[in-house]
LOFIKE-231425 format. One record per residue (C-alpha): residue in three letters; y, x, z. Coordinates in steps of 0.25 Angstrom, whole numbers, plus 5000, padded with zeros to 4 digits. Layout:
BEGIN
<rec r="ala" Y="Y" X="X" Z="Z"/>
...
END
This chain:
BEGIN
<rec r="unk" Y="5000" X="5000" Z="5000"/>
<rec r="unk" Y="5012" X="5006" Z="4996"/>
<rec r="unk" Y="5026" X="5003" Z="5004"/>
<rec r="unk" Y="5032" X="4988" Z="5001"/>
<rec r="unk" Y="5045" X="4982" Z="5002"/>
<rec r="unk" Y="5048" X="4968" Z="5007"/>
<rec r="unk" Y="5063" X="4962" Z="5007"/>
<rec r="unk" Y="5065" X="4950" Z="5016"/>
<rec r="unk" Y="5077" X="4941" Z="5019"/>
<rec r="unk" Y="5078" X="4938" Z="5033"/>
<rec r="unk" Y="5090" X="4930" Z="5040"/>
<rec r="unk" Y="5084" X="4929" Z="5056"/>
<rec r="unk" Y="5089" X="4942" Z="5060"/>
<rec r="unk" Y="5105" X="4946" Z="5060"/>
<rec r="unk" Y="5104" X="4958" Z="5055"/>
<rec r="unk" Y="5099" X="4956" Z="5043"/>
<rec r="unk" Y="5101" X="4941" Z="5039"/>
<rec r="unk" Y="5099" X="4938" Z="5025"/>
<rec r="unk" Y="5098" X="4952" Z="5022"/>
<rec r="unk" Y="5086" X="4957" Z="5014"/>
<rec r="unk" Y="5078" X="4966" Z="5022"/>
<rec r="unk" Y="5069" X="4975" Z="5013"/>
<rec r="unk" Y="5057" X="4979" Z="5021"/>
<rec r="unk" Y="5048" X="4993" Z="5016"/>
<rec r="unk" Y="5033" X="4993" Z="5022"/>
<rec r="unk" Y="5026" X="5007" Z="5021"/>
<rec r="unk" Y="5013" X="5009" Z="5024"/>
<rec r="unk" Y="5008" X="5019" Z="5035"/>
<rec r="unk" Y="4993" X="5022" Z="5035"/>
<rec r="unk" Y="4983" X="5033" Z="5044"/>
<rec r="unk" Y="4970" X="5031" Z="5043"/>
<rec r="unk" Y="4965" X="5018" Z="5047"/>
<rec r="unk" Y="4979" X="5015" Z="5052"/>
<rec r="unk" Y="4992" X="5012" Z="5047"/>
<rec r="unk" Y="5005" X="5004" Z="5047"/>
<rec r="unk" Y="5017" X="4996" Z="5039"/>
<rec r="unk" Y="5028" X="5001" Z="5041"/>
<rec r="unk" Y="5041" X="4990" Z="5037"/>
<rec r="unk" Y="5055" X="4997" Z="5035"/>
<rec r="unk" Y="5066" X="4987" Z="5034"/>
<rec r="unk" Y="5078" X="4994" Z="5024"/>
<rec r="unk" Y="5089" X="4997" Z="5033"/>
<rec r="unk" Y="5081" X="4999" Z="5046"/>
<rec r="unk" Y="5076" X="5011" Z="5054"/>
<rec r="unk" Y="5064" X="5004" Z="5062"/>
<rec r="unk" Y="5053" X="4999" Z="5056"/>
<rec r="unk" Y="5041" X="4990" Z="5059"/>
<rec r="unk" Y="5026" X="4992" Z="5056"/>
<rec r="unk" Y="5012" X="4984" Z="5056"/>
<rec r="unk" Y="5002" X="4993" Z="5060"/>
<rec r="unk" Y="4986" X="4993" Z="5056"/>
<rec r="unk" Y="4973" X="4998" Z="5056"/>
<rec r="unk" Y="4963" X="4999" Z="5045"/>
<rec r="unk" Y="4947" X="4995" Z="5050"/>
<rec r="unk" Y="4945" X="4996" Z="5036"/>
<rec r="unk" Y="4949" X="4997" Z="5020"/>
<rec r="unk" Y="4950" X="4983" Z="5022"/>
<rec r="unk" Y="4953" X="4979" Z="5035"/>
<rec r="unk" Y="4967" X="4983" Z="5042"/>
<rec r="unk" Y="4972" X="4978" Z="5056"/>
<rec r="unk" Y="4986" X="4975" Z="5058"/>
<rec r="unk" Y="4988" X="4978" Z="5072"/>
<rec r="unk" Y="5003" X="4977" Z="5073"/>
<rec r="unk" Y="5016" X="4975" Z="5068"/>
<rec r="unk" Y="5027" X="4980" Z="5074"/>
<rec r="unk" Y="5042" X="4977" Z="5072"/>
<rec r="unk" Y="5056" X="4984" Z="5079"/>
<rec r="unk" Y="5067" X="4973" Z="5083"/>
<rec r="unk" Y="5076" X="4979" Z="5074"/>
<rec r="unk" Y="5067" X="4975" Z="5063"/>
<rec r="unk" Y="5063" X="4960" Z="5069"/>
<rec r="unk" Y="5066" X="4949" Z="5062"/>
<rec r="unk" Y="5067" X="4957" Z="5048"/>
<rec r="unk" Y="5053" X="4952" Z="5045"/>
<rec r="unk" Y="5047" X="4968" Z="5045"/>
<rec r="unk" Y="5034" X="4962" Z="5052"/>
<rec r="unk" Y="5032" X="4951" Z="5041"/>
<rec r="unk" Y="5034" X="4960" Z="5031"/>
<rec r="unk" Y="5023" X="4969" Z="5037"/>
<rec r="unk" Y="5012" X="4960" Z="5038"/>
<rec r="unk" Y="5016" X="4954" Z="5024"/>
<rec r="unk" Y="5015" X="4969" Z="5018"/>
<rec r="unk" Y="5002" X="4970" Z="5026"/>
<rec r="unk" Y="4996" X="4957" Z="5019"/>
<rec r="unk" Y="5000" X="4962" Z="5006"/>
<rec r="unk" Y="4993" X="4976" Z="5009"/>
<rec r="unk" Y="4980" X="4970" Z="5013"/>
<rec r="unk" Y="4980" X="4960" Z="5000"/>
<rec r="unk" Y="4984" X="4973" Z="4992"/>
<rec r="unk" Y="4972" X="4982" Z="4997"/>
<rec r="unk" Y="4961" X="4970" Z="5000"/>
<rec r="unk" Y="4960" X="4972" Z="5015"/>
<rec r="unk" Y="4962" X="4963" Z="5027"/>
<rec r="unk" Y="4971" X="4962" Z="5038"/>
<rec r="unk" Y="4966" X="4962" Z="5054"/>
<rec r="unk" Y="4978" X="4957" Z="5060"/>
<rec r="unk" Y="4980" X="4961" Z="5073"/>
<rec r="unk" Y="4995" X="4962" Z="5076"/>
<rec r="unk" Y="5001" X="4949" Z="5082"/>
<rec r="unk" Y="5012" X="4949" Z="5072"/>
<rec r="unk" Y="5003" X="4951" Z="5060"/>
<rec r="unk" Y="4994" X="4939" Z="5066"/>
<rec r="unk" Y="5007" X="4930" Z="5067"/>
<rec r="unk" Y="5010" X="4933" Z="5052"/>
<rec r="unk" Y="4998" X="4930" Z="5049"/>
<rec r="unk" Y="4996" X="4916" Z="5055"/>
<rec r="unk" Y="5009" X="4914" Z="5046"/>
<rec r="unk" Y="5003" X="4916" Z="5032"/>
<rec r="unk" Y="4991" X="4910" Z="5028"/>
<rec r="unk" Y="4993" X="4919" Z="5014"/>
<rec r="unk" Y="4988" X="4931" Z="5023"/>
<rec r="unk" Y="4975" X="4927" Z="5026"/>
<rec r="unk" Y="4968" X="4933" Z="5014"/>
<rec r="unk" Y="4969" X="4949" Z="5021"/>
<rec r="unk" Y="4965" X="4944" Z="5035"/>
<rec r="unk" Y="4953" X="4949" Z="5041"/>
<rec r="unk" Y="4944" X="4937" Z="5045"/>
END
């Protein structure tokens, strides 16, 4: 998986309302672990989703992790949405284990097909 961009509009939080947030996610990987890394333009901190792979086609997402200064900018969405795509792009399915990951998941029926049964 190569880095990917999302751009997202967002109008909750007063820093940035209905600015367009352009948000890179870069993949970090050492041996059976690894991380998303999600760097919002124009900010210094950054958030990460963190997993382990049992094997070439099962990885566990055991948490995701987002500063205050990036709440609100929607850094953990876009995280577990790169994550979905990632599985769907390399056949493998998802453990979820992280609460956050969990909660998203309840929220999209769409993501069911890279879930581990």
């Amino acid at each position: 998986m190569a880095g990917s961009t999302s751009t997202r509009r967002f109008g909750n939080n007063p820093d940035t309302k209905d600015q367009a947030m352009t948000i890179h996610i870069a993949k970090e990987e050492t041996g059976s672990k690894g991380r998303l890394i999600a760097h919002v333009e124009g900010r210094d901190d950054v958030g990460d989703m963190t997993y382990s792979r049992m094997s070439p086609k099962v990885v566990i997402v055991d948490h995701t992790g987002v500063p205050d200064s990036l709440r609100g900018l929607g850094v953990g969405v876009a995280l577990a949405e790169r994550m979905v795509a990632w599985a769907r792009e390399d056949d493998f399915k998802i453990v979820p284990l992280c609460p956050f990951f969990k909660a998203q998941l309840a929220r999209h029926d769409d993501w069911k097909d890279v879930i581990q049964a």
